[in-house]
SEDOFI-70285 format. One line per 5 residues: their letters; for each residue y, z, x of C-alpha. Coordinates in Angstrom, 2 decimals, always signed. Example, Ala and Ser with C-alpha at 12.3 -4.5 7.8 and 13.67 -1.06 7.14 Angstrom:
<nodes>
as = -4.50,+7.80,+12.30 | -1.06,+7.14,+13.67
</nodes>
This chain:
<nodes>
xxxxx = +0.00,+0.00,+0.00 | +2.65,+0.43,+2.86 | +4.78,-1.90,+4.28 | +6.96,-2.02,+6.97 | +9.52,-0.67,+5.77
xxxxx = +8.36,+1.94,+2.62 | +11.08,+4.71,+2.64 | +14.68,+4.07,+3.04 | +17.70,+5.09,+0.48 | +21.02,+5.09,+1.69
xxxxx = +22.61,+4.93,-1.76 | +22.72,+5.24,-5.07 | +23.38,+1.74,-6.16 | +21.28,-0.72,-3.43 | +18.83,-2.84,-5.19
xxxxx = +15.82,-0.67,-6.20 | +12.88,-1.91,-4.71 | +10.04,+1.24,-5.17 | +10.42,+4.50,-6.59 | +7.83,+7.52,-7.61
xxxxx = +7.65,+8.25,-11.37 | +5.22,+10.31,-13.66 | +4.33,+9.09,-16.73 | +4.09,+11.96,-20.09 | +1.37,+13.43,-20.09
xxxxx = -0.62,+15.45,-22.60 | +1.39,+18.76,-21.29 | +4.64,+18.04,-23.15 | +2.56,+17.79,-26.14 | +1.87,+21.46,-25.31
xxxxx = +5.19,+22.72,-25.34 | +5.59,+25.41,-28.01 | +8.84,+26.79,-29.28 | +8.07,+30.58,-27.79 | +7.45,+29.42,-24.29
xxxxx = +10.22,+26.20,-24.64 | +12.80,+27.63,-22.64 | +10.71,+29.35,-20.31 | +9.48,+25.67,-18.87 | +12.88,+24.66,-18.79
xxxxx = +13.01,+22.76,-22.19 | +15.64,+23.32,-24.75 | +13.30,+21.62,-27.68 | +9.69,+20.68,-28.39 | +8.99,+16.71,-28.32
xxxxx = +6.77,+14.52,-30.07 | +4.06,+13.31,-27.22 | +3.10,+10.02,-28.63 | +6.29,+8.90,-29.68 | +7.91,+9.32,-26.39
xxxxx = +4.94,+7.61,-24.48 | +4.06,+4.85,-27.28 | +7.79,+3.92,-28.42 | +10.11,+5.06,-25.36 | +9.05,+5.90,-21.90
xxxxx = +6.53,+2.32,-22.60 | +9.78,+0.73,-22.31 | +11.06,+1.94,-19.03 | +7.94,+1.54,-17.44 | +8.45,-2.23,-18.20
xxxxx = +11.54,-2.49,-17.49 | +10.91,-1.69,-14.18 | +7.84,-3.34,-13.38 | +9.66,-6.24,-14.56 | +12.73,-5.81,-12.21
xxxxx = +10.56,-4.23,-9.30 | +6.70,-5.90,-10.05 | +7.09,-8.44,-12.49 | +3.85,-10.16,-11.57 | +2.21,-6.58,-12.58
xxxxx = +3.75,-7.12,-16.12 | +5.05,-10.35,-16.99 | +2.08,-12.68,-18.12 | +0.08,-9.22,-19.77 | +2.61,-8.32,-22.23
xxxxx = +1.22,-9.81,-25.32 | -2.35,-7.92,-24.26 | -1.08,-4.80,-23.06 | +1.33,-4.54,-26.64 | -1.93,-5.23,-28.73
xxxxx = -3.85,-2.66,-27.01 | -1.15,-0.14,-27.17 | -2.94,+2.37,-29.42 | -5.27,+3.17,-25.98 | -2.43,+2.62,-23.88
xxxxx = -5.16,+1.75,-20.87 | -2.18,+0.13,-19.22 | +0.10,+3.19,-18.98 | -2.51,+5.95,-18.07 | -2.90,+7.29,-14.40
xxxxx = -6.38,+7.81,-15.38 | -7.42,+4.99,-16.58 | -9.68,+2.37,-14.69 | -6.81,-0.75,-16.52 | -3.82,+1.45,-15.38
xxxxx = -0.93,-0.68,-13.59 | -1.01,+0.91,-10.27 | +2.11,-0.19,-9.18 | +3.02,-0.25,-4.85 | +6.29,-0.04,-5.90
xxxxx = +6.56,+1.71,-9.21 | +4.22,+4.49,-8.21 | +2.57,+7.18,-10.24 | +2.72,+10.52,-8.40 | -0.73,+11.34,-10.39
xxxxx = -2.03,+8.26,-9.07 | -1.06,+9.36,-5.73 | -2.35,+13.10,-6.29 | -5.90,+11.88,-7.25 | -6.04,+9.97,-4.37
xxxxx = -5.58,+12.49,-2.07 | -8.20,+14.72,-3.83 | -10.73,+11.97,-2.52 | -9.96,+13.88,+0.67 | -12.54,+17.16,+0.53
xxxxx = -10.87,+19.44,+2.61 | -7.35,+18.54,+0.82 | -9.47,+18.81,-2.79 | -10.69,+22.44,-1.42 | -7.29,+23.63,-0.20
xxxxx = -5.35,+22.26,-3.31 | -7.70,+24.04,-5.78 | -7.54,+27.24,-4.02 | -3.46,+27.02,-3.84 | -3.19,+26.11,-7.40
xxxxx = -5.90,+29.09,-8.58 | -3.92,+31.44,-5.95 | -0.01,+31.41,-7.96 | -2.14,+30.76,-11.89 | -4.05,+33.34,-11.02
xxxxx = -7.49,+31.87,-11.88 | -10.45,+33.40,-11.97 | -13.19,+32.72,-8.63 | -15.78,+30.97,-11.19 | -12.86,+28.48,-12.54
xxxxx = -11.60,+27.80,-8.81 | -15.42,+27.30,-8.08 | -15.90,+25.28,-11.85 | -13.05,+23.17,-10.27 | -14.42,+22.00,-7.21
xxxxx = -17.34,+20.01,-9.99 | -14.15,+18.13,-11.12 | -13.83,+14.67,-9.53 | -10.36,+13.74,-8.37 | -9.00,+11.60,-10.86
xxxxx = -10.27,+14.49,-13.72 | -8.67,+17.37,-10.99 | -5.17,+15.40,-10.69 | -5.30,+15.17,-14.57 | -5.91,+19.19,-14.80
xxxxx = -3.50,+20.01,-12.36 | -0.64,+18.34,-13.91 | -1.78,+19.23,-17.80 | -3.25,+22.44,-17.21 | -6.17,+21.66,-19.43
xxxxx = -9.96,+21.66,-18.48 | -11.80,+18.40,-18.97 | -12.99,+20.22,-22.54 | -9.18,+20.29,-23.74 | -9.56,+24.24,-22.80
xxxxx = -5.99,+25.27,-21.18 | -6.83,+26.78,-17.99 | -2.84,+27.19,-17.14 | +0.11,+26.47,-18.15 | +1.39,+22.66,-18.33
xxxxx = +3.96,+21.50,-15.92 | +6.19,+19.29,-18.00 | +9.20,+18.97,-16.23 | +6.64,+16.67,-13.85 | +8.13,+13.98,-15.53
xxxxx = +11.75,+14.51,-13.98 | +10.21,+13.15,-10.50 | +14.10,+13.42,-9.22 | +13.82,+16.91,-9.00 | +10.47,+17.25,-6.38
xxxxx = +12.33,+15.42,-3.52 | +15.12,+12.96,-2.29 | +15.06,+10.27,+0.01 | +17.47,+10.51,+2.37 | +17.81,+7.05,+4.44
xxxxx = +13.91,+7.35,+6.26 | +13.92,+11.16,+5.72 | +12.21,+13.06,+2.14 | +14.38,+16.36,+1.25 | +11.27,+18.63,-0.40
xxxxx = +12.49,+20.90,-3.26 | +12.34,+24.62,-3.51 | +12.67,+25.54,-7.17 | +14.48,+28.67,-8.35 | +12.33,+28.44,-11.70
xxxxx = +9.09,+29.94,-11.51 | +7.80,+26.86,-14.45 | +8.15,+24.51,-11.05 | +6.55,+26.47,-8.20 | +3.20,+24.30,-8.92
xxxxx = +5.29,+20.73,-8.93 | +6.67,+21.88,-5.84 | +3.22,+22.50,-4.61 | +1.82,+19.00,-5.77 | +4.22,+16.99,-4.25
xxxxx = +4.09,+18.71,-1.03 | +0.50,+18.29,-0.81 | +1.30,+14.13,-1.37 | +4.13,+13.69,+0.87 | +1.85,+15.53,+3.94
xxxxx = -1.09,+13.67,+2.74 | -0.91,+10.94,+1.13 | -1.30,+7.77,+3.74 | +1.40,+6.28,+2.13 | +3.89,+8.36,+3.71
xxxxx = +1.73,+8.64,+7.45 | +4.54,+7.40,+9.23 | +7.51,+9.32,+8.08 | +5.64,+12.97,+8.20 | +8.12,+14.30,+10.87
xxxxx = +10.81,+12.65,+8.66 | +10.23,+15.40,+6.21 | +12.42,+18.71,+5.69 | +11.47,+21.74,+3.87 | +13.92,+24.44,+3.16
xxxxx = +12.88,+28.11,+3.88 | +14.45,+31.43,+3.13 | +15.32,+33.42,+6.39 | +13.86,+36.62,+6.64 | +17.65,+38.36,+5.68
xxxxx = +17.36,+36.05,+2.57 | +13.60,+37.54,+1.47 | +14.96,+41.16,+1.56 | +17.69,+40.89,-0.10 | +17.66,+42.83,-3.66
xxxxx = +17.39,+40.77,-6.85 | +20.88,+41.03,-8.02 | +21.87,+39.07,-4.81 | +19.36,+35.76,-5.72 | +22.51,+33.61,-5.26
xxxxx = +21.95,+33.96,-1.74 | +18.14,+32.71,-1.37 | +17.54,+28.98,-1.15 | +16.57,+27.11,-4.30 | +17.18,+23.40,-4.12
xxxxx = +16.21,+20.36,-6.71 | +17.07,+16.82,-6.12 | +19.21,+16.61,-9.50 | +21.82,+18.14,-6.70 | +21.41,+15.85,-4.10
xxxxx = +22.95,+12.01,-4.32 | +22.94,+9.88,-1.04 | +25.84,+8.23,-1.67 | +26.47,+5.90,+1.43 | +25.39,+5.83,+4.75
xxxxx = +27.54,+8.27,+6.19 | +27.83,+10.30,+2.96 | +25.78,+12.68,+1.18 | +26.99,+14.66,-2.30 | +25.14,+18.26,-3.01
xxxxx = +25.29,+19.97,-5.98 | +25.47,+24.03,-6.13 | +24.54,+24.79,-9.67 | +22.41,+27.18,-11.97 | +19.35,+25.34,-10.02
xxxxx = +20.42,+25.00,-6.72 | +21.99,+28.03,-4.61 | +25.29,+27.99,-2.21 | +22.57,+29.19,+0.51 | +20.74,+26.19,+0.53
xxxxx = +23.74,+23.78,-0.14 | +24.67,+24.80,+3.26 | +21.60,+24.99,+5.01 | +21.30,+21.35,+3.73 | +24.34,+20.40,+5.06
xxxxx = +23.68,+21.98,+8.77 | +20.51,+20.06,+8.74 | +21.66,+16.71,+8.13 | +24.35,+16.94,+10.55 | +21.97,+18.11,+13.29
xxxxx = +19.39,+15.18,+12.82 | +22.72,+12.69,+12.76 | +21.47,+11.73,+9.06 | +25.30,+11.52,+7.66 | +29.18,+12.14,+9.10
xxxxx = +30.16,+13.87,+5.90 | +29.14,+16.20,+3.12 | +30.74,+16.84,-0.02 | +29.00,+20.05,-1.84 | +30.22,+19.99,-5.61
xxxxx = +29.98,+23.63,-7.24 | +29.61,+23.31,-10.88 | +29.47,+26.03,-13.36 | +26.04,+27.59,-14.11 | +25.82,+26.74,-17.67
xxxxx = +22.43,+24.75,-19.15 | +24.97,+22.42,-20.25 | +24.68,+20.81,-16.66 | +22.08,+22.21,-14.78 | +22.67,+19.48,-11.74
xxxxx = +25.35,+17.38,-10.23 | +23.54,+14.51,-12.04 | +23.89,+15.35,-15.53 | +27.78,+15.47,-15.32 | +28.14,+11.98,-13.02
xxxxx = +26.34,+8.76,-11.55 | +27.51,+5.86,-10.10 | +27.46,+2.72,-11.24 | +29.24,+0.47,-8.89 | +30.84,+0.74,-5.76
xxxxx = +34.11,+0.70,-7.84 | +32.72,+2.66,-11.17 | +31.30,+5.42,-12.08 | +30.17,+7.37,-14.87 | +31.31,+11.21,-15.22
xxxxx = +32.06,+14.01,-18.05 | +35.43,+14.43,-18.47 | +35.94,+18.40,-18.82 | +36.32,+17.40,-15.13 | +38.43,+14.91,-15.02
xxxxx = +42.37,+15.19,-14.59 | +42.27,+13.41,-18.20 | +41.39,+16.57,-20.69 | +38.98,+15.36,-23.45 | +40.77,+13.65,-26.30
xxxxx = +40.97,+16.35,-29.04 | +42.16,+15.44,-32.71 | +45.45,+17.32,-33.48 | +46.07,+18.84,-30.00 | +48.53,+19.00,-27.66
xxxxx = +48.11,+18.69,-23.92 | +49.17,+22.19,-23.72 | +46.36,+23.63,-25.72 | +43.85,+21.90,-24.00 | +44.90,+23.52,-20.87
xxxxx = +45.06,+26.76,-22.38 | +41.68,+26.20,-23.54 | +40.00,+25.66,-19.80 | +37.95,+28.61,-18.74 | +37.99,+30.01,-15.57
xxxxx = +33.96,+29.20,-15.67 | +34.28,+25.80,-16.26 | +36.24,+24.92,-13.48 | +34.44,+23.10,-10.90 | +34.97,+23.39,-6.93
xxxxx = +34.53,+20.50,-4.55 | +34.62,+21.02,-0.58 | +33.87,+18.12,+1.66 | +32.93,+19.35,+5.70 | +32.47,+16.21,+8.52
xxxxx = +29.88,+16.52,+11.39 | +32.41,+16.45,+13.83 | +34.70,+19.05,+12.39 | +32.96,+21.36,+10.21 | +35.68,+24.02,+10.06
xxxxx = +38.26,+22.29,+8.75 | +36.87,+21.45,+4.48 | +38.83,+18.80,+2.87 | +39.22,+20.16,-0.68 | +39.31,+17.87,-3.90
xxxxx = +41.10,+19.03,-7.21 | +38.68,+17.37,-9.59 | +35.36,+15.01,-9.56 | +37.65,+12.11,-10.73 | +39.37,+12.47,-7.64
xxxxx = +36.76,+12.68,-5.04 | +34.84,+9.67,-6.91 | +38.01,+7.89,-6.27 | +38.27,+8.60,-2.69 | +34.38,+8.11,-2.40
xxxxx = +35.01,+4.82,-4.08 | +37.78,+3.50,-1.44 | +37.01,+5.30,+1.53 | +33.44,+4.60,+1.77 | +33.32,+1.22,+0.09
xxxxx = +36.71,+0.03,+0.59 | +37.73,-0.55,-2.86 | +41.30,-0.72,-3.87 | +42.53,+1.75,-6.15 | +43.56,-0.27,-8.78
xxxxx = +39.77,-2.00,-9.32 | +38.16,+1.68,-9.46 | +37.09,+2.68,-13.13 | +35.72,+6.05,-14.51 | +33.63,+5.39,-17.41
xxxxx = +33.73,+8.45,-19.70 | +31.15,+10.55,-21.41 | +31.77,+10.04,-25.05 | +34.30,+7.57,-24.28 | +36.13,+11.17,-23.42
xxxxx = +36.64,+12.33,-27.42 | +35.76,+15.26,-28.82 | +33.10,+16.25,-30.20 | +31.57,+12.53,-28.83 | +32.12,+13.45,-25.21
xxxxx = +29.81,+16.99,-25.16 | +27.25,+15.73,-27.23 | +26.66,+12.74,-25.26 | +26.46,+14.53,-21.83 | +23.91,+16.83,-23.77
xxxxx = +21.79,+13.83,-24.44 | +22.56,+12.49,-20.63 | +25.30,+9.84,-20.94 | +26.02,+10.93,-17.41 | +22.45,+10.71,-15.97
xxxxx = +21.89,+7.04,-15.49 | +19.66,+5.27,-13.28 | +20.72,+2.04,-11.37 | +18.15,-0.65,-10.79 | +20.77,-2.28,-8.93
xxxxx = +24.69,-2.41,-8.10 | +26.13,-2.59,-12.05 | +22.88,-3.02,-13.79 | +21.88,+0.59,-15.20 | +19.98,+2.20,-17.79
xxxxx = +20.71,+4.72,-20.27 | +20.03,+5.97,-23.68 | +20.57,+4.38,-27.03 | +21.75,+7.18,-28.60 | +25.09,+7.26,-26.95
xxxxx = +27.12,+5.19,-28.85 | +30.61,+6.09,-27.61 | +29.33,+5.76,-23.87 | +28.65,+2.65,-24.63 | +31.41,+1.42,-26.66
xxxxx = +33.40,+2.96,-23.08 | +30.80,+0.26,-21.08 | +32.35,-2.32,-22.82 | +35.40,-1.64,-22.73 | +35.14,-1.58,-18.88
xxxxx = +33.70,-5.06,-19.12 | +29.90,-4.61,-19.27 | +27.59,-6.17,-21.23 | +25.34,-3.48,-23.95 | +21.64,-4.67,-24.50
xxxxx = +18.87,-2.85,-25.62 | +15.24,-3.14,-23.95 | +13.51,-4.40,-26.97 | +15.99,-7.30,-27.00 | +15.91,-7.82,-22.88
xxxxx = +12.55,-7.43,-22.38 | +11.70,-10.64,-24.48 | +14.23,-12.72,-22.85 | +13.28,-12.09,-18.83 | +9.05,-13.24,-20.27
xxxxx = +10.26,-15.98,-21.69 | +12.18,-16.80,-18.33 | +15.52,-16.94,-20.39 | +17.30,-14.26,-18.87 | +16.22,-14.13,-14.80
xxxxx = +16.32,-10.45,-13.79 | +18.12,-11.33,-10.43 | +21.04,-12.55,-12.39 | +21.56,-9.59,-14.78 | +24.74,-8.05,-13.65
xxxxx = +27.22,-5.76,-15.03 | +24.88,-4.57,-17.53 | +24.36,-1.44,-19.74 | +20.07,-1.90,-20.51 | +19.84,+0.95,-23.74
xxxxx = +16.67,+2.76,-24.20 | +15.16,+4.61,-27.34 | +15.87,+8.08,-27.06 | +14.97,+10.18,-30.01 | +12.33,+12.01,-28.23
xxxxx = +12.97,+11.78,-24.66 | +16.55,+12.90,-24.99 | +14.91,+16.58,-26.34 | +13.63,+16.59,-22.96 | +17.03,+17.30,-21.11
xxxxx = +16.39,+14.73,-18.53 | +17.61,+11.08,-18.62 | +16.32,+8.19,-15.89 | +18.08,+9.21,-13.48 | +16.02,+12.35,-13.43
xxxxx = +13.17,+10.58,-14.37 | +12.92,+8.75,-10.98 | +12.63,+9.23,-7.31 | +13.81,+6.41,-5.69 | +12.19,+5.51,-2.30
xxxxx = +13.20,+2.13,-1.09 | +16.77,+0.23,-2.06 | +18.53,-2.26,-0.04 | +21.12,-1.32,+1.67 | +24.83,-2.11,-0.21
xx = +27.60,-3.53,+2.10 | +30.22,-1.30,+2.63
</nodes>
């Protein structure tokens, strides 16, 4: 499966050429309102509509931009088989199995082939679910497609649950980030994640896939100050998800301190990269710890080179509320929902440059490391920045988008008002179910898309907090002229 070249991100916006995703599996079916917002979710969601009418359509959207020849000439078979959905299942001898959309479950089974992994991997996961010896030994029967299956689901091959589900599996985003040849491992302040964190370590150091990039990896570790330190002071340990980490250019990377990941490990991040010459600059962006954002991601993206995509409570424009004045809306900004932006260069870490608001720094990002002029640089609003429009769309991740390349992006249908904003800023608005029959028929070529808004349905997926940008992990995208 690897190439010469497998692993390299040095943006946000380069072409996307491979990426790890997970597809929904049976665990988000288990998701039960008492134990909801313990694993992280703010609803229950309805399994087979998000993998039969939704996430179906992202996984072709990017086989057909990133594997067409997986996808293209199947679609009429693989749509009247959907009620198996052989196609779409990890685990299933007619699955995809994609080199460059890849299934981490795919990858974890494969490494389970391995019998001294399969042994160490069932003892870690019994260890922290505190299994019993004759279910870690029960385990070891399991062969390694059934053992990636139970890992990730929690359920025995009889349906029994065994532990509990890992749902959030599906936000691939948050296990690592690819910084240019180098993979950032998370450390997850939510005890609902300490097995994905597990998992995909187990992948990244075994998998052969990524043989030649194992001393490219960096895990984050508390210091032994940080481990005795009381509970009340947990802001100082080191919790990190990739939600809060965005490599934006070559010489640039963005991280996110937020209810997920801690000031500690913001700067440990920033030491590191600066030691191994990875980037000149980092910008850490301190938002407040409210579930209303949880990462840097859910209140921006970029777009473009010269657009972007952001909330406005952090904007210098207030959000458009009927009947108000501009002096009520400042009177109305808490002190908790400011947010604090300090940007440190390798070569002069001492002296921050400080940025009043997002809007600003994605300006400055925008002409100081692409070389845009001010006047071409748009900020596309949440909500098209009116109330009540621009909250509830950032709720259902109007802000999280995923680019498959520079301008072409994909978001949610149920946004309206961040789309009407789209066009207004000149893009086109199309929804999957109308693209997707265009680029088989060879009508629409997916190399000349540009500029471009692709909607997907959202109903169910939305519940899930988590849009596509968390739903990905990219791992190869060309590099974008600065």
């Amino acid at each position: 499966m690897q190439n010469a070249q497998s692993l390299f991100v040095n943006s946000e916006i380069g072409t996307l050429k491979r990426l790890l995703v997970h597809s929904p599996d049976s665990g988000l079916g288990k998701v039960v309102p008492s134990k909801a917002q313990d694993w992280l979710f703010e609803d229950i969601v309805h399994l087979n509509t998000i993998r039969k009418e939704e996430y179906d359509y992202y996984t072709k959207i990017l086989l057909l931009f990133l594997d067409p020849e997986k996808i293209k000439d199947k679609l009429p078979e693989i749509d009247a088989e959907k009620a198996n959905r052989s196609f779409y299942k990890p685990d299933n001898p007619a699955f995809f199995k994609s080199d460059k959309v890849i299934e981490l479950e795919w990858l974890l089974a494969e490494i389970l082939l391995n019998d001294a992994i399969k042994h160490s991997l069932v003892a870690s996961v019994c260890a922290i679910e505190g299994c019993t010896f004759k279910t870690q030994n029960a385990l070891m029967d399991y062969d390694a497609v059934a053992l990636a299956k139970t890992f990730i689901s929690g359920s025995a091959k009889n349906k029994e649950m065994l532990f509990a589900p890992i749902p959030n599996f599906i936000f691939t985003r948050d296990i690592g980030i690819t910084i240019k040849d180098h993979v950032l491992l998370n450390k997850p302040a939510k005890k609902a994640r300490t097995r994905e964190a597990l998992l995909a370590k187990y992948i990244f150091f075994n998998h052969p896939f990524f043989k030649a990039y194992q001393q490219n990896i960096i895990e984050l570790t508390d210091t032994y100050q940080n481990l005795l330190l009381p509970k009340e002071e947990d802001e100082r340990k080191i919790t990190l998800e990739g939600g809060d980490i965005m490599v934006i250019s070559n010489d640039h990377l963005l991280v996110g301190v937020s209810e997920r990941t801690s000031p500690e490990a913001a700067a440990k991040i920033a030491h590191i990269v600066f030691k191994k010459n990875l980037m000149e600059k980092v910008t850490i962006i301190k938002i407040p710890k409210k579930r209303d954002y949880m990462h840097i991601d859910t209140v921006f993206t970029q777009v473009k080179k010269n657009v972007w995509v952001m909330l406005g409570n952090f904007s210098k424009k207030a959000v458009l509320h009927e009947d108000e004045d501009a002096i009520e809306r400042t009177l109305e900004l808490k002190k908790d929902e400011k947010i604090k932006i300090k940007q440190f260069h390798k070569n002069d870490p001492e002296n921050s440059v400080h940025f009043d608001s997002l809007e600003e720094l994605l300006i400055d990002i925008s002409k100081n490391d692409f070389h845009c002029r001010e006047a071409d640089i748009k900020i596309i609003f949440s909500g098209n920045n009116e109330f009540p429009y621009s909250a509830r769309e950032q709720w259902t991740d109007s802000c999280n988008l995923l680019a498959i390349k520079e301008g072409v992006v994909l978001g949610y249908d149920r946004n309206d008002k961040t789309a009407e904003a789209f066009k207004a800023a000149g893009f086109q608005v199309i929804h999957a179910k109308e693209l997707i029959p265009q680029i088989v028929s060879g009508k629409i070529n997916t190399q000349q898309i540009t500029d471009t808004l692709i909607l997907m349905p959202s109903a169910e997926l939305s519940r899930a907090r988590g849009g596509f940008h968390c739903m990905s992990m990219p791992l190869l995208r060309e590099t974008v002229n600065e």
